[in-house]
C-alpha positions in Angstrom: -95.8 201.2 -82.1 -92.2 200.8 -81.3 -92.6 201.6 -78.2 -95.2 198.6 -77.9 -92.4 195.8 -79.5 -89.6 196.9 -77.2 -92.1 196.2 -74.6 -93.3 193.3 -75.8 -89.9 191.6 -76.4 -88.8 192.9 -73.1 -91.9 190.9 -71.4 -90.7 187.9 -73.4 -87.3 187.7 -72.5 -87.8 188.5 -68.9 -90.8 185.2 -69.0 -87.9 183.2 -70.4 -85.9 184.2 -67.6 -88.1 183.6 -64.6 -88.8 180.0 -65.8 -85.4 179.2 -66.3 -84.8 180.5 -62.8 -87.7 178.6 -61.3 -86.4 175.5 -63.6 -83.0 175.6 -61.9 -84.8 176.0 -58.6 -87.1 173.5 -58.8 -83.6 171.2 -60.3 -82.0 171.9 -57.0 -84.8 171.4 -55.0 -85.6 167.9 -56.5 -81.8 167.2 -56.2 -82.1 168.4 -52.0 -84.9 166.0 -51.6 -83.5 163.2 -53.1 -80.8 163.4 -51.6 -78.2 162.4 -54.4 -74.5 162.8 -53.2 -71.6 161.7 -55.0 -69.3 160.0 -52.6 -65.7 159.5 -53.2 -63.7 157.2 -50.6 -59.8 157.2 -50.9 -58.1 154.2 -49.6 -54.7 154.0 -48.8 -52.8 150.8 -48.4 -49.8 149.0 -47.3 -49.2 151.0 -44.2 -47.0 149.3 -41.4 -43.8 149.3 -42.7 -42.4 152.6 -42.5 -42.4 152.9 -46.5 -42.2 156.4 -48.6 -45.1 158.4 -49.0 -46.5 157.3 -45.3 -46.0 160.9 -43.3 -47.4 162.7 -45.8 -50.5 160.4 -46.4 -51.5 160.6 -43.0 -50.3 164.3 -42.7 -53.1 164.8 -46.0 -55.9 166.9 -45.2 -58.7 165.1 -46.7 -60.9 161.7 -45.3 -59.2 159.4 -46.3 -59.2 155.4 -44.9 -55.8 153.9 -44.6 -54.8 150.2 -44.8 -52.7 148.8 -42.3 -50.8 145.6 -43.2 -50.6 143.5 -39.9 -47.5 141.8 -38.2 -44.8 144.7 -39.2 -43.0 147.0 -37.3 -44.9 150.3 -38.0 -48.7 148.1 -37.7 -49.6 149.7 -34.2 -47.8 153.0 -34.8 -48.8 154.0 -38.3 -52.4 153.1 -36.9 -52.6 155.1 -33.9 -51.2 157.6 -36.1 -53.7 158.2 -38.7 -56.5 157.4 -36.0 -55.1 160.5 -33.9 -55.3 162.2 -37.6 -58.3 161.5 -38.0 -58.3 159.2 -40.5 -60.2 155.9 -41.0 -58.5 152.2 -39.9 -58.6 149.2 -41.6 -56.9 146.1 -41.6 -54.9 145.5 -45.2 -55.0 141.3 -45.1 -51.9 140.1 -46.8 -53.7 137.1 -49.7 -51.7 134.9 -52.0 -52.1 135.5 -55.4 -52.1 133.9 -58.2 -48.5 135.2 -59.4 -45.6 135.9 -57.1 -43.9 134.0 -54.1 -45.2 134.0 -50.9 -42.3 135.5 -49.2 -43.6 138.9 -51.1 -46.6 138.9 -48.6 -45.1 138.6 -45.7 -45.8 137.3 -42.0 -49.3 135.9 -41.2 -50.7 135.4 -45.0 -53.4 133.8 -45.8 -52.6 130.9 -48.4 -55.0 128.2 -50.4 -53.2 125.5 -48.4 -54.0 126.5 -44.7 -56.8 124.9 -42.3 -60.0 126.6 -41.9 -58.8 127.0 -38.7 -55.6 128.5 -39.6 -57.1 131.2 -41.7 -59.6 131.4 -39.0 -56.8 132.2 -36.1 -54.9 134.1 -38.7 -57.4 136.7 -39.5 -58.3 136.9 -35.7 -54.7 138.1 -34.8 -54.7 140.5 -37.9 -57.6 142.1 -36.6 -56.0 142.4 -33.2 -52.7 143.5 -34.4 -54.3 146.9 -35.8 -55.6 149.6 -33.3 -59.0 151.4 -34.7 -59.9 148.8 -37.6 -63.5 149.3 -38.6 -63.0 147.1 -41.7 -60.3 144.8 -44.1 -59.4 145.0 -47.8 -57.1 142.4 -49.1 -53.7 143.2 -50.0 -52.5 141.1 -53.5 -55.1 137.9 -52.8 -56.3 137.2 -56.5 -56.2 133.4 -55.6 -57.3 133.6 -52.0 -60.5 136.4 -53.3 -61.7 133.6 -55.6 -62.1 130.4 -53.0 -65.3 130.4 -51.9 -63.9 128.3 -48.3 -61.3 131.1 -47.6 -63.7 133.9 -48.2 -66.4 132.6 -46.4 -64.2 132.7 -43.1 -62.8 135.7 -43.5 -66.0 137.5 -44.5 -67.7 135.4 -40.9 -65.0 136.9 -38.8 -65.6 140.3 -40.2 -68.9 139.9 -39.4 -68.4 138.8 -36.0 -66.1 141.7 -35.5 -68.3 143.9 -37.0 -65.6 145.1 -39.6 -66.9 146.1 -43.1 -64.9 144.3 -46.2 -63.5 146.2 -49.0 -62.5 143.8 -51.9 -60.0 145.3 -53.9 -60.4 143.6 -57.3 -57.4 142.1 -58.2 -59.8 139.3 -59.8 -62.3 139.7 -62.0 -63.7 136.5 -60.4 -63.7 137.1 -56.9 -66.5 135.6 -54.6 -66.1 138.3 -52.0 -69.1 140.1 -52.9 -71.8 137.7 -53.3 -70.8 135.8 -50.4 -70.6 139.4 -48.8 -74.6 139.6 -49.7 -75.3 136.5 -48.3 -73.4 136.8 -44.6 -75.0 140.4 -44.3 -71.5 142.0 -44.6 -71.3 145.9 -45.1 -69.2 145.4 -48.5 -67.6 148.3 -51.1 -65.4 147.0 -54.0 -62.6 149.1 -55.6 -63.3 151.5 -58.8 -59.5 151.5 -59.6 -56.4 151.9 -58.5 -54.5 155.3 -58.8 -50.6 154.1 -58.6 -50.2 150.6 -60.0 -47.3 152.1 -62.2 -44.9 153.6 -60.2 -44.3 157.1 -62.1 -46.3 160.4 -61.8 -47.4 160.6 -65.0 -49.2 157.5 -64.4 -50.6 159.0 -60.9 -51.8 161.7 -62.7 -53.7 160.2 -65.5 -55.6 157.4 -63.0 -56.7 160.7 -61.4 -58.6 161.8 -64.8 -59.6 158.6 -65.2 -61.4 159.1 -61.6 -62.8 162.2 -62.3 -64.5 160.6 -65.5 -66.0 157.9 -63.0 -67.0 159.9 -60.4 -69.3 162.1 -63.0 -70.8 158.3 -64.2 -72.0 157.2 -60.7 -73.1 157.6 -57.2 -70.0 156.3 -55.6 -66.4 155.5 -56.2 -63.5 153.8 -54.1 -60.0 154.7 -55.4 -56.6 152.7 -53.9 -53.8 154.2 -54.1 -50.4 152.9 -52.3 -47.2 154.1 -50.2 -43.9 152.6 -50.7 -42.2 153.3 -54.8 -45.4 155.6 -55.8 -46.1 157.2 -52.4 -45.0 160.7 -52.7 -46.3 160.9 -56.2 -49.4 159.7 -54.7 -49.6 162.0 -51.9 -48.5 165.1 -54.0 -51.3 164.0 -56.5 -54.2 164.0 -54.3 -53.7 166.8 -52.7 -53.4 168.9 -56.1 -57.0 167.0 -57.0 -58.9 167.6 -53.8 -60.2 171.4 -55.2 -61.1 168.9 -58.3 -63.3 166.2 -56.0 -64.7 169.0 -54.3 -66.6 170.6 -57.2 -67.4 166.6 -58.2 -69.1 165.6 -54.9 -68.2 164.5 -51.2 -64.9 163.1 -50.2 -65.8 160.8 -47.6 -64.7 157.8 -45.1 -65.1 154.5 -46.7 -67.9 153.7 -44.0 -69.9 156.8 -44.6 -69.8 155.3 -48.6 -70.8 152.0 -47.7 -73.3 153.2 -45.5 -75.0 155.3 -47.9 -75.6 152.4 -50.5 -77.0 149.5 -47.9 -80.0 148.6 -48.6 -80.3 148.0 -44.8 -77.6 150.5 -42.8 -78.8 148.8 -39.4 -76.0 146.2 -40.2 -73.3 148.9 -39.3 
């Protein structure tokens, strides 16, 4: 009779253990066919001006898109640079914001009080001032990313460059992505940025506050900077990419915005 309930249990507990191994199988197989990836894309920006942080950002061995501000004396090296790296090009578009002087932009900004065909001509020579740009993001901008006029022409010439547009955010009532929509403009917007206080500890913690993100949704676009937070920067991601790893697919941001278009024929 003993005999019979050690059995018996046995035949239980191995039951248990085959359907929670054809549960976890069927779970990755359902996962396969869906084809859910967690994409991370890390954005680099103010490249062009030889500022701190910039060898080792496109020494990093990772994907990772870097934003080159145009008109400066690194623009065409630092791009050729991270293009011969490997790395992904995009043109950083100096904006004027809603706080700050102008002189903080630098040359060839795009400000409120310009003709449409000023900003037209100025984002034309941008574009041509950076070797291997696929796409722009807007560098400062929070009152340029809410006019509706401006956007629209910079969002037509990225079309008619066929450059994607990555809106940084730094306005909760930007226009770039509807208008974005409505032009047929590949489009991403930033999750957050990494270094917006220049210390490590601050680094460090926007990285946790990543990782918490990344485990919330499909996709996630993190800025981070060279110049005062580069090196911390730098040093920070590489400590994190075992971390992103485990979390899902560190990626180009094309290959992101790709993935989420509801039509990818418009890249």
């Amino acid at each position: 009779m003993k005999r019979i309930c050690t059995l018996l249990v046995f035949a239980v507990l191995f039951n248990i253990g085959y359907m929670e191994l054809v549960h976890a199988e069927q779970k990755g197989t359902a996962e396969k066919k869906s084809g859910v990836i967690h994409r991370m894309a890390i954005v680099i920006d103010d490249l062009g001006n030889d500022m701190d942080g910039t060898d080792e950002i496109i020494g990093i061995k990772m994907p990772v898109t870097v934003a080159i501000m145009p008109f400066l004396p690194t623009t065409r090296r630092d791009a050729e640079a991270a293009h011969a790296a490997g790395h992904e090009v995009i043109v950083h578009m100096p904006m004027e914001p809603k706080k700050g002087l102008k002189k903080w932009l630098g040359p060839g900004a795009l400000t409120v009080d310009l003709s449409d065909e000023e900003v037209r001509a100025r984002v034309e020579a941008a574009i041509d001032q950076v070797p291997y740009a696929v796409g722009m993001n807007n560098h400062m901008g929070s009152k340029v990313t809410e006019s509706e006029r401006m956007m629209r022409i910079v969002l037509e010439v990225c079309k008619e460059r066929e450059l994607y547009y990555l809106d940084s955010k730094t306005s909760d009532k930007t226009v770039a992505g509807q208008l974005a929509e409505e032009l047929g403009v590949p489009y991403a917007e930033n999750s957050l940025f990494l270094d917006d206080e220049y210390t490590a500890m601050h680094v460090h913690k926007q990285m946790q506050k990543a990782f918490e993100l990344i485990q919330k949704r499909q996709s996630t676009v993190m800025i981070g900077h060279v110049g005062p937070s580069g090196k911390y920067t730098s040093a920070e991601l590489v400590r994190s990419i075992p971390t992103l790893q485990q979390y899902g697919k560190l990626v180009y941001l094309s290959e992101l915005i790709k993935a989420n278009l509801i039509n990818p024929e418009i890249m």
